[in-house]
C-alpha positions as MATLAB code, in Angstrom:
seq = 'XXXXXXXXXXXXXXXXXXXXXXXXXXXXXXXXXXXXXXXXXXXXXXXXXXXXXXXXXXXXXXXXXXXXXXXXXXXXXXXXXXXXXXXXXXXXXXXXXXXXXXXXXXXXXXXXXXXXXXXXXXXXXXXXXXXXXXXXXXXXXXXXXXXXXXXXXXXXXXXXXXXXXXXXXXXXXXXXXXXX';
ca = [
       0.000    0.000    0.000;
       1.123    3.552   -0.669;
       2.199    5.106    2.572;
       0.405    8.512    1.346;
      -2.707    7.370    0.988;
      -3.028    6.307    4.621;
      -1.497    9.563    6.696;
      -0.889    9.515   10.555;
      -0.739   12.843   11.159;
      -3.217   15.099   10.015;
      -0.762   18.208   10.651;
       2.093   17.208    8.480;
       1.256   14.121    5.926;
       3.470   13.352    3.578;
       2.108   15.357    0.600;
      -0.135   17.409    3.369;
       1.101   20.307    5.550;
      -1.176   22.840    7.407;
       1.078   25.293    9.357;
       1.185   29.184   10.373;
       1.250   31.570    6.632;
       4.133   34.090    6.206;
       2.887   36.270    3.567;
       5.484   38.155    1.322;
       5.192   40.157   -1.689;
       6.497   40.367   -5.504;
       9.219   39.934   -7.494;
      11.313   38.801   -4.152;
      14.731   37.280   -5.694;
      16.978   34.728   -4.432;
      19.959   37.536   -3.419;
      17.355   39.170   -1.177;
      16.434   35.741    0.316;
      20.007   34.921    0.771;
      22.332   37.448    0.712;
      25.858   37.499   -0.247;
      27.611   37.594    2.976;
      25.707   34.573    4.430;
      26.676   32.657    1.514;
      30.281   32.286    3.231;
      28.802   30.529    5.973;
      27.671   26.852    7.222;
      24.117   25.985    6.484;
      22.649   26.566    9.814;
      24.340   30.063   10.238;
      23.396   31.017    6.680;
      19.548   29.916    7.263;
      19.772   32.591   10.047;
      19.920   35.189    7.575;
      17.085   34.280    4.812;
      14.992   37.291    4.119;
      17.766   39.682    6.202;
      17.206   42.980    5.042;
      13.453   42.041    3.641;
      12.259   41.426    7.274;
      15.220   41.770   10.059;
      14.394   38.857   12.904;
      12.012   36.829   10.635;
      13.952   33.656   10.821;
      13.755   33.801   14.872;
       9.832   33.398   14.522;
       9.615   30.996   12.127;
       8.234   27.363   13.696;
       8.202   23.975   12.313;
       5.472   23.511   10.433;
       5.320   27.580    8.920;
       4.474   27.967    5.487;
       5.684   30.826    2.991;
       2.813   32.432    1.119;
       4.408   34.859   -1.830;
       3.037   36.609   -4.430;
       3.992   36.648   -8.119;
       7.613   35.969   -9.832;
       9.169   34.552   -6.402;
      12.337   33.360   -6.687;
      13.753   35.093   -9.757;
      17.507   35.902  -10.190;
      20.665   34.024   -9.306;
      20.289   30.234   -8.795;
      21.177   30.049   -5.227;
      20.096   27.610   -2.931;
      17.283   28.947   -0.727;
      14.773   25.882   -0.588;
      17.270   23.599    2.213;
      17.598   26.702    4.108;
      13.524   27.398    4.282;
      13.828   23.836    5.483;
      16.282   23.772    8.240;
      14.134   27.068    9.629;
      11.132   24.949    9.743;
       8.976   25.696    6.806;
       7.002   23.059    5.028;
       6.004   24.480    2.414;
       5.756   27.410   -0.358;
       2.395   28.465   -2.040;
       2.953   31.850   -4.612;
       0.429   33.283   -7.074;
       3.361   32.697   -9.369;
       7.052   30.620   -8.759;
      10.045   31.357  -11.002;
      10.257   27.968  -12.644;
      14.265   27.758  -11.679;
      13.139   28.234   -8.003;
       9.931   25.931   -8.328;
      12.405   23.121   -9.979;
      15.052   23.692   -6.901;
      12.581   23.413   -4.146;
      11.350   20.201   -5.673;
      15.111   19.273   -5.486;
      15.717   19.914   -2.061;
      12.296   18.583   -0.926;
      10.878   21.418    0.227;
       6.970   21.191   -1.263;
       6.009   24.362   -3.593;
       2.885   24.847   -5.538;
       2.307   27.696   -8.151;
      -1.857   28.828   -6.736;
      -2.682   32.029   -8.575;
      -4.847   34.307   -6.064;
      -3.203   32.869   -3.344;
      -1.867   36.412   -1.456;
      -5.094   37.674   -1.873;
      -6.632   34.873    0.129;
      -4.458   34.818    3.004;
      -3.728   37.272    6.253;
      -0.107   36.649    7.512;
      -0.533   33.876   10.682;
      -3.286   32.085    8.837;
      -3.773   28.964    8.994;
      -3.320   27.511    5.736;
      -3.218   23.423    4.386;
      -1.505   22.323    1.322;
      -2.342   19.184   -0.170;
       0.166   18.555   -2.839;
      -1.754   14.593   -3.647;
      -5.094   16.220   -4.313;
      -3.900   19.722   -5.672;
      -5.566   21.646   -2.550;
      -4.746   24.774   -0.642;
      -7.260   25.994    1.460;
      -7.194   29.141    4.035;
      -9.321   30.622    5.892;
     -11.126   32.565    3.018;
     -10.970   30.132    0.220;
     -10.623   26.832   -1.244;
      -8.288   26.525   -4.216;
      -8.394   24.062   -6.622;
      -5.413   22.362   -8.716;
      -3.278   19.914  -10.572;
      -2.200   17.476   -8.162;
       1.598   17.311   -7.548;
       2.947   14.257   -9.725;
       3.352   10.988   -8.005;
       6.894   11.511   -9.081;
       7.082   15.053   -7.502;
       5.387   13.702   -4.272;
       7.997   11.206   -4.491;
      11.127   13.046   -4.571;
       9.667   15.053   -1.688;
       8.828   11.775    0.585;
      12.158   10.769    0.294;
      14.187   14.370    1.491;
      14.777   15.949   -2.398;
      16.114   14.269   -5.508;
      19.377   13.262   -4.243;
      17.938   10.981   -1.412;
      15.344    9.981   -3.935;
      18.786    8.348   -5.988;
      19.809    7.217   -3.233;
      17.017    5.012   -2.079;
      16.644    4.209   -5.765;
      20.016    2.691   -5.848;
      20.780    4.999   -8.299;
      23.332    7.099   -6.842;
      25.767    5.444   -4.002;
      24.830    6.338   -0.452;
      27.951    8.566    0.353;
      26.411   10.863   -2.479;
      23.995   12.611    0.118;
      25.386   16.036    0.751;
];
């Protein structure tokens, strides 16, 4: 049997999240998400800084379980690697009226879960409570139901399993000591 179709916990499924919204606005690029400076830095340190001079502190209230509500062309500019960082603060998943594809294809990578939902900022106060359901294409808040695509079963996948690399792993395709 397919472990998604039978979740234990109703919070965070695999393929289902419902968590606290952080609402953000257009056109946000990966240098303002991770600046320069933090780039020089370990992981952990560096996801202290995501979204430093966009919102000074953020990353001190985010929870485990948050998810990132943005509005359109998030995640345009340099490739850098935002989506693990997002994840080590705690957030489960990203829901923008419109996600740079580069971006989109990354956080698919790194397994954090991101859905394109057109409308979505206008549909959600920041500390919502919001529920993404990537199997049946689903984001509801507070104010409305939205109605999508579902995720592939090879998206959903790649996210069950931690991002593409651990996907290859467990595959057999790529040799364990390949996990960065």
């Amino acid at each position: 049997m397919d472990h998604r179709s039978d979740p234990s916990d109703a919070r965070r499924a695999p393929g289902r999240v419902t968590g606290r919204a952080w609402l953000f606005g257009d056109s946000i690029d990966t240098d303002a998400m991770y600046p320069g400076f933090a780039m020089k830095l370990e992981p952990a340190q560096a996801a202290r800084h995501v979204f430093y001079d966009l919102r000074p502190g953020w990353t001190d209230l985010v929870t485990d379980g948050d998810v990132l509500v943005a509005g359109r062309n998030f995640g345009v500019g340099s490739s850098r690697p935002v989506a693990p960082l997002l994840r080590m603060l705690g957030i489960a998943a990203l829901v923008a009226d419109e996600i740079n594809s580069l971006f989109l294809r990354n956080a698919i990578n790194y397994g954090l879960p991101a859905m394109t939902v057109p409308g979505i900022t206008a549909a959600v106060a920041e500390g919502d409570t919001v529920t993404v359901d990537l199997r049946r294409g689903q984001v509801e808040t507070p104010q409305r139901r939205f109605e999508l695509a579902p995720v592939p079963d090879m998206v959903l996948d790649i996210l069950d399993a931690g991002g593409l690399v651990p996907r290859l792993i467990a595959d057999g395709l790529l040799p364990a000591d390949a996990a960065v």
